[in-house]
C-alpha positions as CSV (number, residue, x, y, z in Angstrom):
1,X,-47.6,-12.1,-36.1
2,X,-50.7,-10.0,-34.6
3,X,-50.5,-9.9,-30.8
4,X,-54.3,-8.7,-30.3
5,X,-55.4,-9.9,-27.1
6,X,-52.0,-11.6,-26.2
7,X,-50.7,-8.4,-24.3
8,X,-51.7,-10.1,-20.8
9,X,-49.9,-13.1,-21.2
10,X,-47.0,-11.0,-22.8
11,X,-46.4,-8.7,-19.7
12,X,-47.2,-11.9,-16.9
13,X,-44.2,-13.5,-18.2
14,X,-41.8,-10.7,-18.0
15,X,-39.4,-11.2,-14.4
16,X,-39.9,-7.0,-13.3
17,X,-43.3,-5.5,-12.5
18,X,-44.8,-3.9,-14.7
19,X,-47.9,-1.7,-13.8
20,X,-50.3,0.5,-15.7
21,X,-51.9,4.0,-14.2
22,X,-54.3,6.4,-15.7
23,X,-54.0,10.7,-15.7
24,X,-54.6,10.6,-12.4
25,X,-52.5,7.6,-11.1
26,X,-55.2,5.2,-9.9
27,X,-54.1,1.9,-10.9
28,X,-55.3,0.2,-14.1
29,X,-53.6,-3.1,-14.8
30,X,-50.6,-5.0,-12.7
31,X,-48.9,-8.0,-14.2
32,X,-47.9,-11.1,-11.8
33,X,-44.7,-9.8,-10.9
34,X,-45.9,-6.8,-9.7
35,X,-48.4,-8.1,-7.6
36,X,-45.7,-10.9,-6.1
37,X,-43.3,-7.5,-5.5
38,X,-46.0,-5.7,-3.9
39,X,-47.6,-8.3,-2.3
40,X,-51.5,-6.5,-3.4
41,X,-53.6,-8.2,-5.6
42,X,-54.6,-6.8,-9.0
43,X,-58.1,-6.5,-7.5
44,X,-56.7,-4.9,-4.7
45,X,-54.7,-2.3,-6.7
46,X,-57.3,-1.7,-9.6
47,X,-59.1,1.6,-9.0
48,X,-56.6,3.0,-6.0
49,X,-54.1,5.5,-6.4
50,X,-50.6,4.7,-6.6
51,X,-49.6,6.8,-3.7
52,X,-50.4,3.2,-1.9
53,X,-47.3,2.3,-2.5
54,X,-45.7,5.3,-1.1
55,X,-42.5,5.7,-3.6
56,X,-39.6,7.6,-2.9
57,X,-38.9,8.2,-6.4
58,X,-42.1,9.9,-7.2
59,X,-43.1,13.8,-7.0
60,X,-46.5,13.7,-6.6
61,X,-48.7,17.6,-7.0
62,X,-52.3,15.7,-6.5
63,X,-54.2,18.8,-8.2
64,X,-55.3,17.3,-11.5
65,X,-54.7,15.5,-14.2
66,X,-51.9,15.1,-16.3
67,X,-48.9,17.2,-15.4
68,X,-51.2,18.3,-12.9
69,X,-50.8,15.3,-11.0
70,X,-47.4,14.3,-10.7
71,X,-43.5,14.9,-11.8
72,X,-43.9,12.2,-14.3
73,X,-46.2,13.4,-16.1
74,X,-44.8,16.5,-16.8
75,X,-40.9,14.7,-17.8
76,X,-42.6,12.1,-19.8
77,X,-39.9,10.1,-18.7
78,X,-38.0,8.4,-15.7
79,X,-35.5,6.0,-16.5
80,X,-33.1,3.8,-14.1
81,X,-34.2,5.5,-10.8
82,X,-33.4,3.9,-7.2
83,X,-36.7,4.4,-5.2
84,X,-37.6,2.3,-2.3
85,X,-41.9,1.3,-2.0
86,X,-43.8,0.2,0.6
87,X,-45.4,-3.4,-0.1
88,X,-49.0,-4.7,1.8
89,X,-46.7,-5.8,4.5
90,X,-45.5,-1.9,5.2
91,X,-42.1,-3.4,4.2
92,X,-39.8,-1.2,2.4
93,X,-38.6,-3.1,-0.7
94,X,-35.7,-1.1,-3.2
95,X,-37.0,-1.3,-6.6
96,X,-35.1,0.7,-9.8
97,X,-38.3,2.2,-11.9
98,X,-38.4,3.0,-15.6
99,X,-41.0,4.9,-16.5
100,X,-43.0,6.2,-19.7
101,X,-46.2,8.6,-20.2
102,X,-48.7,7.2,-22.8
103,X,-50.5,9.3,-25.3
104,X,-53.6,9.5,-27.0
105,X,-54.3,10.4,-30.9
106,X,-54.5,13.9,-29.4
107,X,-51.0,13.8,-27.6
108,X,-53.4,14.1,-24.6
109,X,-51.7,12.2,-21.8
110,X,-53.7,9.2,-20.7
111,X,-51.6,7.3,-18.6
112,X,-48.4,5.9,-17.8
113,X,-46.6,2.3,-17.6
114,X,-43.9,1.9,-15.3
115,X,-41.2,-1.4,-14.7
116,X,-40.1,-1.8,-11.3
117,X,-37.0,-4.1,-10.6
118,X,-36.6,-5.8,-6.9
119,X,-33.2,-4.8,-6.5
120,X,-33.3,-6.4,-2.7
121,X,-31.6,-9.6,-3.6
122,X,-28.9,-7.9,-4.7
123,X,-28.5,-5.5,-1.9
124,X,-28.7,-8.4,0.6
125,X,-26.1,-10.2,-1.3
126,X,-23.8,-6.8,-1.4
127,X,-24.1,-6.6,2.0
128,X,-23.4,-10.5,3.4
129,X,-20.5,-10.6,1.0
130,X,-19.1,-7.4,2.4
131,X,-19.4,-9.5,5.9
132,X,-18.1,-12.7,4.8
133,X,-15.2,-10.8,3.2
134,X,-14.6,-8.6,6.4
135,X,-14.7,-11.9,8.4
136,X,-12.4,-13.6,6.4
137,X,-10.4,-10.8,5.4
138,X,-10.5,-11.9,1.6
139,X,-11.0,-8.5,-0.2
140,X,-9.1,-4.8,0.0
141,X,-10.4,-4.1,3.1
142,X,-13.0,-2.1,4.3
143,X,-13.6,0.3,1.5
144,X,-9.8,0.2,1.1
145,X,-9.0,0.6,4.6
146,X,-6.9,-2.5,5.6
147,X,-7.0,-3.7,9.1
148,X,-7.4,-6.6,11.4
149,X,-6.3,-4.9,14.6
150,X,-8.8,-4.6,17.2
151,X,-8.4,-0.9,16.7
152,X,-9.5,-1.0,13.1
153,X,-12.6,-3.6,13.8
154,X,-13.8,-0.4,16.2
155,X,-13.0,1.7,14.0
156,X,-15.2,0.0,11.1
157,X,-17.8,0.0,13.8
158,X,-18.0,3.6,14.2
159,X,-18.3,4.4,10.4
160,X,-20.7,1.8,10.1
161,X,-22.6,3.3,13.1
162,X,-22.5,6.4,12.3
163,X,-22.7,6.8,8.3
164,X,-26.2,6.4,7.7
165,X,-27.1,9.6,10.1
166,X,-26.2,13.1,8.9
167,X,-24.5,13.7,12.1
168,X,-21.1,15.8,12.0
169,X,-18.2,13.7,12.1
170,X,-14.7,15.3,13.0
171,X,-12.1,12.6,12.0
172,X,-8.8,12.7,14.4
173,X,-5.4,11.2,14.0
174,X,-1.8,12.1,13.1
175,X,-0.5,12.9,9.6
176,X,-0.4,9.6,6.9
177,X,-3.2,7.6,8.9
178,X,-5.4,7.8,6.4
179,X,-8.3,10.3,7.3
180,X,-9.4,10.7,3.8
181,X,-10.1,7.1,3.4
182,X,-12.4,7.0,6.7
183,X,-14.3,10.5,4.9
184,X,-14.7,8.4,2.0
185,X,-15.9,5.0,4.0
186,X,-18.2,6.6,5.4
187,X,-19.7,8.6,2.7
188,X,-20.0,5.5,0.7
189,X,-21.5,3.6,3.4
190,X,-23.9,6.3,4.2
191,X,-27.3,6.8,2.2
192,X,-26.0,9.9,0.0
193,X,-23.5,7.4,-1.3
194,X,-24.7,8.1,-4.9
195,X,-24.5,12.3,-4.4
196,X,-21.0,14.2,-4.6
197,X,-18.4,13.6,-2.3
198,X,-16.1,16.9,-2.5
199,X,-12.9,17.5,-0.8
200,X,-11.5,20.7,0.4
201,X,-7.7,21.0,2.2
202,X,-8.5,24.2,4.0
203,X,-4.4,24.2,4.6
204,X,-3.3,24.5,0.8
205,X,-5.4,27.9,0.4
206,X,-5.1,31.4,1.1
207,X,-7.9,32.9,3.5
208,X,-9.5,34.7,0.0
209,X,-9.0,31.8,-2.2
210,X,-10.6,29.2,0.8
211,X,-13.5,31.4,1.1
212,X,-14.2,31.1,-2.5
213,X,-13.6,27.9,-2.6
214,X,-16.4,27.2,0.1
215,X,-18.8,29.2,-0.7
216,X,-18.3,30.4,-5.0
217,X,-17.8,34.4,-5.6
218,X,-19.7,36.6,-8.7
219,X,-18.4,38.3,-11.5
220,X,-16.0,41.4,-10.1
221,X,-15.9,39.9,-6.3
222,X,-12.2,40.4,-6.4
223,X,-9.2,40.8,-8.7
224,X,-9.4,38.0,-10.9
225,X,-13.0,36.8,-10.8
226,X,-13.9,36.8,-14.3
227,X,-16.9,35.1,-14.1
228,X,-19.3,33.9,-11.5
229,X,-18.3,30.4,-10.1
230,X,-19.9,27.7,-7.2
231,X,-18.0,26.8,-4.0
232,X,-17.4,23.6,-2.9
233,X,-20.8,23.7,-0.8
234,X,-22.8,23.8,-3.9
235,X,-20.9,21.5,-5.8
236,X,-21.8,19.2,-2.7
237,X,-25.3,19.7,-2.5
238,X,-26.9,16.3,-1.2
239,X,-23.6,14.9,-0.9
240,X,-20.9,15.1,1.7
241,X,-18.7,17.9,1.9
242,X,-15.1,16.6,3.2
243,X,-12.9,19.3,5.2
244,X,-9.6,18.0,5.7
245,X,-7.4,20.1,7.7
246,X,-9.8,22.1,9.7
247,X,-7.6,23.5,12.1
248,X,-6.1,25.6,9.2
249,X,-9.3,27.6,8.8
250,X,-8.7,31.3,9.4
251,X,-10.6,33.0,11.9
252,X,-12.3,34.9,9.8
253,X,-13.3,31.9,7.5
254,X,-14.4,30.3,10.5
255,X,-17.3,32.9,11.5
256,X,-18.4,32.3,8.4
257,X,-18.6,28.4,7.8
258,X,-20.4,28.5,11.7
259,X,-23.2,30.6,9.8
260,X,-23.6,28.2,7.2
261,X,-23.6,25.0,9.2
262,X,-26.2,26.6,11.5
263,X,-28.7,28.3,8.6
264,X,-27.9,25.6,6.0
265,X,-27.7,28.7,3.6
266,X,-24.8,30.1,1.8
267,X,-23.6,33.2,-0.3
268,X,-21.5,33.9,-2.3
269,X,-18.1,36.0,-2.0
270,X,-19.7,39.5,-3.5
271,X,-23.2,38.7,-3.7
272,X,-26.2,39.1,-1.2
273,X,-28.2,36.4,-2.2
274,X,-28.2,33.3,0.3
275,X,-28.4,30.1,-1.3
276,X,-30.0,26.9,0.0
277,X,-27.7,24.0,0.6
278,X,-28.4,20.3,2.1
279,X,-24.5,19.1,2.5
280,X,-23.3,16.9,5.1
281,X,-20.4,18.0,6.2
282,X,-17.0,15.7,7.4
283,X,-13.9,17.4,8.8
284,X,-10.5,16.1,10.1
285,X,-7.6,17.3,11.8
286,X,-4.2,16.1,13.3
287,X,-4.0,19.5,15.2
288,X,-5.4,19.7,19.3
289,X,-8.5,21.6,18.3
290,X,-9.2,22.3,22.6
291,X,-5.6,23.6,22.4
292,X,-6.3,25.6,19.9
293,X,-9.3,27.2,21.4
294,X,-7.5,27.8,24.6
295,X,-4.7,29.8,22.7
296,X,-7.4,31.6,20.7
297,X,-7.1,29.9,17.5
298,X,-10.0,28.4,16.8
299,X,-13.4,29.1,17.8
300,X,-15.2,27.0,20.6
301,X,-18.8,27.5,18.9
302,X,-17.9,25.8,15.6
303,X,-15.8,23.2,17.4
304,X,-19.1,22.3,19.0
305,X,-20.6,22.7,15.7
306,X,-18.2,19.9,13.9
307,X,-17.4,17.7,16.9
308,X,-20.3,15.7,17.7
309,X,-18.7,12.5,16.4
310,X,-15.4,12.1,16.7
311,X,-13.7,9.1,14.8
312,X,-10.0,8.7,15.8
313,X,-7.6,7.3,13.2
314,X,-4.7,5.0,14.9
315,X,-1.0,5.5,14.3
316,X,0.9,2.3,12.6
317,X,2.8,1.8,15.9
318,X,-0.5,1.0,17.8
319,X,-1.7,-1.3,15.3
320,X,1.7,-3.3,14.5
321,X,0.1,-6.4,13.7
322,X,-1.6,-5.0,10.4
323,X,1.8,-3.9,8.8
324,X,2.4,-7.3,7.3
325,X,-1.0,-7.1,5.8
326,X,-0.9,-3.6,4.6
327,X,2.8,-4.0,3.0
328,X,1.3,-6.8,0.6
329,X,-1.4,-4.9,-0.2
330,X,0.5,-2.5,-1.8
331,X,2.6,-5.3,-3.2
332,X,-0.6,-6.5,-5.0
333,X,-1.0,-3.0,-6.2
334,X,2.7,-2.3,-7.4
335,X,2.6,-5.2,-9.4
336,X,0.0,-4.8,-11.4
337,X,0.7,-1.2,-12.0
338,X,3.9,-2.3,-13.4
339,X,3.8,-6.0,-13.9
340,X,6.9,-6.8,-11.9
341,X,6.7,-10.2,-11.0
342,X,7.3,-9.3,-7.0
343,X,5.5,-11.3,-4.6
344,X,6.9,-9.8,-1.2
345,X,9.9,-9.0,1.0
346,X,12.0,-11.8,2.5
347,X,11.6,-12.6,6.1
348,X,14.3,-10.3,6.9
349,X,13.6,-7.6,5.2
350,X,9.9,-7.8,6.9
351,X,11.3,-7.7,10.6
352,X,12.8,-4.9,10.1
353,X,9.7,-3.2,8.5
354,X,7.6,-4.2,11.3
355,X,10.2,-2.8,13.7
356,X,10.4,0.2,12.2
357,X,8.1,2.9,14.5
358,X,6.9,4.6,11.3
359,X,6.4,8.3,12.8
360,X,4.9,9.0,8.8
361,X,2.3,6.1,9.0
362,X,0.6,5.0,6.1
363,X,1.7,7.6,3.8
364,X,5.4,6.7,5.0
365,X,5.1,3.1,4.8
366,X,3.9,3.5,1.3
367,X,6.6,5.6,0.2
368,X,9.3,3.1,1.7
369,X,7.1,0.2,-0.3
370,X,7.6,1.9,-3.5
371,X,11.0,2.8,-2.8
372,X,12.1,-1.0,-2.6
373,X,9.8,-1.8,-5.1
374,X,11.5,0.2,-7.6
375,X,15.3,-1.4,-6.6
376,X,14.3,-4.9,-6.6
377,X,14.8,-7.3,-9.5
378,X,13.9,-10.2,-8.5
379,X,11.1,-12.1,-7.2
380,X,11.2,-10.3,-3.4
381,X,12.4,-7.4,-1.4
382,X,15.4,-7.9,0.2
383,X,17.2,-5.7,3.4
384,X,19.4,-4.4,0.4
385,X,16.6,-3.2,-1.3
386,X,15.2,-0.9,2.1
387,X,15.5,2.9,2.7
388,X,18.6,3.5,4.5
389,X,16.5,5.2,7.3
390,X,15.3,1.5,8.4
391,X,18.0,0.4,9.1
392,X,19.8,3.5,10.8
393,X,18.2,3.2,14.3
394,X,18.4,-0.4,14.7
395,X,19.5,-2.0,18.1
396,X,23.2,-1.7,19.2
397,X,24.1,0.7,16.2
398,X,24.0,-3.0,13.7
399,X,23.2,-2.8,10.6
400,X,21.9,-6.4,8.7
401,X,24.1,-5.9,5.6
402,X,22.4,-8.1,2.6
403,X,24.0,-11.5,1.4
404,X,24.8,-10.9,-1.9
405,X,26.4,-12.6,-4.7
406,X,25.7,-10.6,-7.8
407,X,27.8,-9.4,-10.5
408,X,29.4,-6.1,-11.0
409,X,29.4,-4.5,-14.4
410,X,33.0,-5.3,-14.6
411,X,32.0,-8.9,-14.2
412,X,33.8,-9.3,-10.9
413,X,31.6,-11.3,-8.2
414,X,31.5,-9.9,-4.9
415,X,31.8,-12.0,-1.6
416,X,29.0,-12.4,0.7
417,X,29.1,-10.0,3.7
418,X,28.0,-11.2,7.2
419,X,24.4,-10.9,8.2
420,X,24.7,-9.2,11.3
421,X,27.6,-6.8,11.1
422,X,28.1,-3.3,13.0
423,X,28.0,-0.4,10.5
424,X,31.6,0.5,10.6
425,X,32.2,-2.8,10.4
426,X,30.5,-3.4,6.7
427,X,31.7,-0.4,6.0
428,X,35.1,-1.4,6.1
429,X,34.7,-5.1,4.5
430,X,33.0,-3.6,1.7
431,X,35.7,-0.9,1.0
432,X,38.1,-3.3,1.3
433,X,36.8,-5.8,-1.2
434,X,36.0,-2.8,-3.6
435,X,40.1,-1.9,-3.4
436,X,38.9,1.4,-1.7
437,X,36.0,2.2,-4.6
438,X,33.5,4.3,-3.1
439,X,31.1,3.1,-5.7
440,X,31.9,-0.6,-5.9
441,X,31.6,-0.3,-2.0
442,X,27.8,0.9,-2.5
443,X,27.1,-1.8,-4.6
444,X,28.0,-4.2,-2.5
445,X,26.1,-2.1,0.6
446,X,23.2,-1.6,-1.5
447,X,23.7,1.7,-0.7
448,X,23.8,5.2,-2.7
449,X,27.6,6.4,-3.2
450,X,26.6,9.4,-1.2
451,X,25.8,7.2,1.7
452,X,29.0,5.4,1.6
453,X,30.7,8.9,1.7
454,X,28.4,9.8,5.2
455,X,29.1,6.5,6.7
456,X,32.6,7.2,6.2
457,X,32.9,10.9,7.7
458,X,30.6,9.7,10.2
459,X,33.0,7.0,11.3
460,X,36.1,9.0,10.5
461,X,37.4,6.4,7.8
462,X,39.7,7.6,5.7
463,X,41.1,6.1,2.4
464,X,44.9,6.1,2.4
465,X,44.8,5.5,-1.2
466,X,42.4,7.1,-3.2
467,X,43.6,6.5,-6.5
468,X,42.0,2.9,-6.5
């Protein structure tokens, strides 16, 4: 089949725009879809430069020809780049452009074709499905944050607010509530979504190792630096740079990162050369930074520096109403990890989880999920199945011991125990039925042997016969 003069009607029919430039970038052909995209005529392109269209994605020199005149040229090729244009309506429209330099017999560049894909349907889509699924709380979250607490909608608020800007954001909030998460939210909301996002915990290093961390070292710096290596700044570059526990930053560290963040240049440990760096920069803390700069600890200049935004990360106990939620997420999680057929804790078992002040938040209630997660055999958690530090502090020293009605390994089937029964109390029963076995009497506690031997010094019982 010869195609000859079909080429017109070949590219009309194609869904992206396609458009043709010469050397110089002055527009030579543009197929329907382009003009549609752009909203400009082909008449109205033909013979105008292509800086018209005013795209992000392009590197334009303007002082020839060729690879005189733009990035492109010089490349030969772009492929798959996210640019944004402007359209005849000054309209910013996201397009992803693939691009190829064209050749003559020479190998003297004479233009270039490029394919621009309107990726705004998509992004508008992205976003009011991200709504919908906020609204109606159908998904993981908010970039795997859950919460429905009025807390947590203002907290979504303030990432959303403030992730698009560059401003310094100093996240706040006690240990297990998740800080990292709200550094990652709003990196990924924020428009350097698709650059690095590097995290450094400024408490897990030495004050040499944490400076070379931050800012790279050369060959010889110190006693063990083989070679020359990047810092976490550079490894960052147009990305976000995530400093969790900023109050651990020496003093000395600290004059130094307040240099950086005010001259946006860096060097590194045992070189004189200062390095350019465009990082935007998120730190956290569940230490009193003002206290801290009262006693001398940390310096009130970078504190200015870093706290410009302050996000504040709630404890579980102030958001109570979200445990339920957040326990069978992690549910949904365990069980596909493992494929144990678990669907949830029992209503009982859930009280007592929501009761619980959780003093580890997140991280703690996690660790407790897990912890069940791992003893259960059935189809849901029970109170036998629950770390024995839930059920410690309950009201009036009771303890809900478990209705149970398994078998022991001797085949023997233990009697069901009260639901509501003081400590001692269960303590005793179960002893009894176990004929004074410490470790029949954990079975039947759903208890660790070790814990029926505190509960037993605790409440001064003492086994007359041990020999049973």
């Amino acid at each position: 089949m010869k195609i000859g003069n079909h080429w017109r009607k070949i590219i009309d029919s194609v869904q992206d725009g396609i458009i043709l430039v010469d050397a110089q970038g002055i527009f030579v052909a543009a197929n329907h879809s382009a003009q549609l995209m752009t909203g400009y005529s082909e008449d109205q392109l033909i013979g105008k430069s292509c800086r018209i269209l005013n795209c992000t994605g392009c590197d334009i020199k303007g002082i020839g020809t060729g690879k005189d005149w733009c990035q492109l040229f010089s490349q030969g090729l772009v492929r798959d780049k996210k640019c944004m244009i402007t359209d005849s309506r000054k309209q910013t429209i996201p397009i992803v452009k693939t691009a190829t330099v064209l050749y003559d017999e020479q190998d003297e560049i004479i233009g270039a074709v490029e394919t621009l894909k309107d990726i705004s349907e998509n992004i508008s889509y992205k976003n009011e499905l991200a709504s919908i699924k906020r609204i109606y709380h159908i998904d993981d979250g908010f970039h795997g944050i859950i919460g429905r607490t009025p807390v947590m909608q203002n907290l979504f608020e303030h990432i959303q607010g403030v992730a698009p800007l560059d401003t310094p954001v100093i996240i706040l909030g006690e240990s297990g509530t998740g800080k990292e998460m709200v550094a990652k939210a709003l990196h990924e909301t924020g428009n350097r979504a698709d650059k690095p996002f590097i995290k450094v915990n400024c408490a897990a290093l030495s004050e040499t190792i944490l400076e070379s961390e931050l800012f790279g070292h050369v060959k010889g710096a110190y006693t063990g630096a083989a070679a020359d290596r990047i810092g976490r700044f550079e490894a960052a570059h147009q990305g976000t740079l995530f400093l969790d526990e900023v109050g651990d930053i020496p003093l000395s560290v600290q004059v130094k990162l307040l240099r950086v963040l005010e001259e946006q240049m860096i060097q590194r440990v045992g070189d004189n050369r200062s390095i350019p760096i465009d990082v935007r920069i998120i730190t956290a803390t569940n230490r009193n930074l003002e206290t801290m700069i009262r006693n001398g600890g940390f310096r009130e200049d970078l504190f200015f520096r870093i706290n410009v935004f302050p996000v504040i990360c709630p404890p579980l106990r102030d958001r109570k109403d979200d445990i339920t939620l957040i326990i069978q997420h992690f549910i949904t999680i365990l069980a596909k990890k493992t494929q144990k057929n678990i669907l949830g804790f029992t209503p009982q078992a859930m009280r007592i989880m929501v009761a619980y002040p959780w003093p580890g938040n997140i991280r703690e209630l996690r660790n407790a999920v897990e912890y069940a997660f791992v003893l259960a055999k059935g189809k849901s958690i029970g109170i036998e199945h629950l770390p024995d530090k839930l059920l410690k502090d309950l009201p009036d020293g009771e303890v809900p011991a478990p209705v149970l009605g398994r078998e022991l390994k001797s085949g023997a089937t233990i009697g069901a125990i009260p639901v509501k029964q003081s400590e001692r109390t269960a303590l005793v029963d179960a002893l009894h039925q176990a004929d004074g076995n410490q470790t029949r009497a954990a079975e039947i506690l759903g208890v660790s042997r070790v814990t029926v031997w505190k509960r037993m010094k605790k409440h001064g019982i003492i086994l007359e016969n041990r020999g049973k």
